[in-house]
C-alpha positions as CSV (number, residue, x, y, z in Angstrom):
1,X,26.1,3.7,-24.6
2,X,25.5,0.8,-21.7
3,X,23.9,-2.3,-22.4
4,X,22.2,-4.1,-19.8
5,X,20.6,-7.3,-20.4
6,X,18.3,-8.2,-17.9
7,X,16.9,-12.4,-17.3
8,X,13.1,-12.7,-15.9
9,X,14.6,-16.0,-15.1
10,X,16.5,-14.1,-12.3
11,X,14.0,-12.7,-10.5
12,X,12.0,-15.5,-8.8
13,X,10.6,-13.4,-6.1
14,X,10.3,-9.8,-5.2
15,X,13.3,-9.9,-3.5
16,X,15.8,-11.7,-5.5
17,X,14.4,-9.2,-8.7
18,X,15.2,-6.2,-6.5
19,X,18.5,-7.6,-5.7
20,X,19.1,-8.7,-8.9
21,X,18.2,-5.3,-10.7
22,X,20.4,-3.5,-8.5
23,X,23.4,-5.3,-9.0
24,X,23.0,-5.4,-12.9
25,X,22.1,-1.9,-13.0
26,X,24.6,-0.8,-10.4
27,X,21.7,1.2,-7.9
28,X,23.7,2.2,-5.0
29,X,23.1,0.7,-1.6
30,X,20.7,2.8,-0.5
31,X,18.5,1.6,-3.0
32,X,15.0,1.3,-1.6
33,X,13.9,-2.6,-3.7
34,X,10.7,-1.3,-4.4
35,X,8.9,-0.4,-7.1
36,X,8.7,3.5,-6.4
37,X,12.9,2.8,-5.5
38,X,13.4,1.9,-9.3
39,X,11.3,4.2,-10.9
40,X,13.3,7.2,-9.1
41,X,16.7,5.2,-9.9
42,X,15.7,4.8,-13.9
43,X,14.8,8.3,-13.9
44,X,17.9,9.6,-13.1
45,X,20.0,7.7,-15.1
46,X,22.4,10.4,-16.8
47,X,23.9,8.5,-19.3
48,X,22.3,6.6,-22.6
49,X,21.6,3.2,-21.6
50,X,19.9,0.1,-23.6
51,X,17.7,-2.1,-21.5
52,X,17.0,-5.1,-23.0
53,X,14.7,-7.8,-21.4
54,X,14.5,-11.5,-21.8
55,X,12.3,-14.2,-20.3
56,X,9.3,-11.7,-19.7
57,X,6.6,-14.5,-19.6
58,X,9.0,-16.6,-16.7
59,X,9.3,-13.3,-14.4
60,X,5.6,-13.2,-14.8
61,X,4.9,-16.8,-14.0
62,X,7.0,-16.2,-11.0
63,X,6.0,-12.4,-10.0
64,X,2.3,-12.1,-11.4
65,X,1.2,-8.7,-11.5
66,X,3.8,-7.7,-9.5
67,X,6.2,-9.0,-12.7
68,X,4.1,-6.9,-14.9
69,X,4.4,-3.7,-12.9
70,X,8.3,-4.3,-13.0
71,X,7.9,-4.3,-16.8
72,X,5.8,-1.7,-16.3
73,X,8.0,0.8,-14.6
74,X,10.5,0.6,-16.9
75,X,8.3,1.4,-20.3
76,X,7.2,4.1,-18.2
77,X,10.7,5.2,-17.2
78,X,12.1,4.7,-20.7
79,X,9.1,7.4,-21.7
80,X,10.1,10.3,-19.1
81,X,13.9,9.5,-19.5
82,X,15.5,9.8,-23.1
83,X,18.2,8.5,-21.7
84,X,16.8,5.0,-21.0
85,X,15.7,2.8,-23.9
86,X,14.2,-0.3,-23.0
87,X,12.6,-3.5,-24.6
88,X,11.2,-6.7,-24.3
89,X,12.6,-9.4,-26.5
């Protein structure tokens, strides 16, 4: 299984967390950094992977809502892929 822990203390703008999200979770470089871009990247993922996300309220402070819909995306994607588990700690 992969574990990937992510920092909300990395993603200080939209594009740094895009950036940063597709390094850590190795996107390839077509990868669209957008929000509909990682929802159709988590949903392929093939193999089991652990997502684990730290510093939630800092990506917020920085993002807003668009920090939320981040988190967002990936409950959602953890949901339709069993492959994916995710959480906030």
């Amino acid at each position: 299984m992969n574990l990937i822990l992510l920092n909300g203390k990395r993603m200080t703008n939209k594009v740094k967390a895009h950036r940063y999200l597709k390094r850590k979770l190795k996107f390839p470089d077509y990868y669209g950094e957008n929000l509909d871009a990682l929802w159709d990247e988590l949903s392929t993922i093939a193999e089991p992977t652990d997502i684990k996300f730290i510093n939630k309220d800092i990506l917020i402070e920085n993002l807003g809502t668009y920090g939320e819909e981040i988190i967002r995306t990936f409950v959602d994607a953890a949901e339709e892929n069993k492959n994916i588990g995710f959480e906030v700690i």
